[in-house]
C-alpha positions in Angstrom: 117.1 94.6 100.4 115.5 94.1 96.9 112.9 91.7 98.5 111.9 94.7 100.8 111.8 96.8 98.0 109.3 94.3 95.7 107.3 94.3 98.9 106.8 97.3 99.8 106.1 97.8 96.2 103.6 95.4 96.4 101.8 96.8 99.1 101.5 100.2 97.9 100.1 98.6 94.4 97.1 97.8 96.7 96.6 101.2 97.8 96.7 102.8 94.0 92.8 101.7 93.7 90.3 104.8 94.8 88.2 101.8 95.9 90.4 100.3 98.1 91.7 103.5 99.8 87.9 103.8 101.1 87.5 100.5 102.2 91.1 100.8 104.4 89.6 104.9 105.8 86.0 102.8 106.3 88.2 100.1 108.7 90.5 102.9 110.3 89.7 101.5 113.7 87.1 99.3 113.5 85.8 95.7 112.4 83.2 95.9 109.5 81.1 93.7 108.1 81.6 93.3 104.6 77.4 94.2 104.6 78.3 97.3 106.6 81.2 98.0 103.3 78.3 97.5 100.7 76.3 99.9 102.9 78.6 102.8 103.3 80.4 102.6 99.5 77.1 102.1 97.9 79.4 99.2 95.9 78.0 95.6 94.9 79.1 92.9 97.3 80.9 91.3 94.1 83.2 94.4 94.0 83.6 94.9 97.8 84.6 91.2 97.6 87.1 91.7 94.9 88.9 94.4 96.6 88.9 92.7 100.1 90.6 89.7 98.6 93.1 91.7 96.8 93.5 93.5 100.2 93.7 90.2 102.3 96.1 88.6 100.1 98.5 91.0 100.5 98.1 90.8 104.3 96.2 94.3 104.5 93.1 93.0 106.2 92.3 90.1 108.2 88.7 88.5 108.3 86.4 87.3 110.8 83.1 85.1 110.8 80.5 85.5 113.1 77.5 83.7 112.3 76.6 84.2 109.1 78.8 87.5 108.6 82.4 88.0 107.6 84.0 90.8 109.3 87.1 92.7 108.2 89.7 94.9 110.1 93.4 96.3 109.5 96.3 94.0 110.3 98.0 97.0 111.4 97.1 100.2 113.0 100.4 101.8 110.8 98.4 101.4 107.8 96.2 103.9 108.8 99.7 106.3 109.7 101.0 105.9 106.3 97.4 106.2 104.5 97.1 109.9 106.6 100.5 110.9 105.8 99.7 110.6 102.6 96.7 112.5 102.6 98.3 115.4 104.6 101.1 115.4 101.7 98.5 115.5 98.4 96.7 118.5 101.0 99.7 120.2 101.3 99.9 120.1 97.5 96.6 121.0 96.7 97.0 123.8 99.0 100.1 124.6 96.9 98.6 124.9 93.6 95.6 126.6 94.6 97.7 129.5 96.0 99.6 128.9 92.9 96.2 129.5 91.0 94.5 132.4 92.8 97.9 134.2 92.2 97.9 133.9 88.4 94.2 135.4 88.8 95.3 138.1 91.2 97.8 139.4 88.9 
């Protein structure tokens, strides 16, 4: 059980980079280039690079060549689940807090 644990540990280290958590919502379902990545983050190819490998490593992504380009898509449509349950939590908490907020101005 502790192996599961480092793991899953593991995994979610690769998802605490801002960086990273774009690239995964750019490949939600689809294969990109990593041309079509420097293209839509507006990031150097070095730095795309950098975080696909980190990604791929931890068995995140999985790559593709064709021809001269590599492409890269999800290893696992679940990735995307737990990346938008995520997302709906930190809403529900920004949500939260600005309520939170316009009440302390109400008053």
């Amino acid at each position: 059980m502790k192996e599961l644990y480092k793991l899953h540990a593991d995994m979610c280290k690769v998802f605490s980079n801002s960086t990273r958590l774009e690239i995964l919502n750019l490949l939600r379902d689809k294969e990109l280039s990593v041309t079509e990545l420097i293209e839509k983050t507006k990031l150097s190819q070095a730095n795309i690079s950098q975080h696909l490998s980190i990604m791929k490593s931890k068995g995140i992504v999985t790559s593709n060549r064709k021809g001269k380009n590599i492409y890269y898509k999800l290893t696992n449509p679940k990735i995307v689940k737990a990346f938008d349950i995520i997302r709906e939590v930190l809403m529900d908490r920004l949500r939260k807090n600005s309520k939170i907020v316009e009440e302390l101005y109400v008053k």
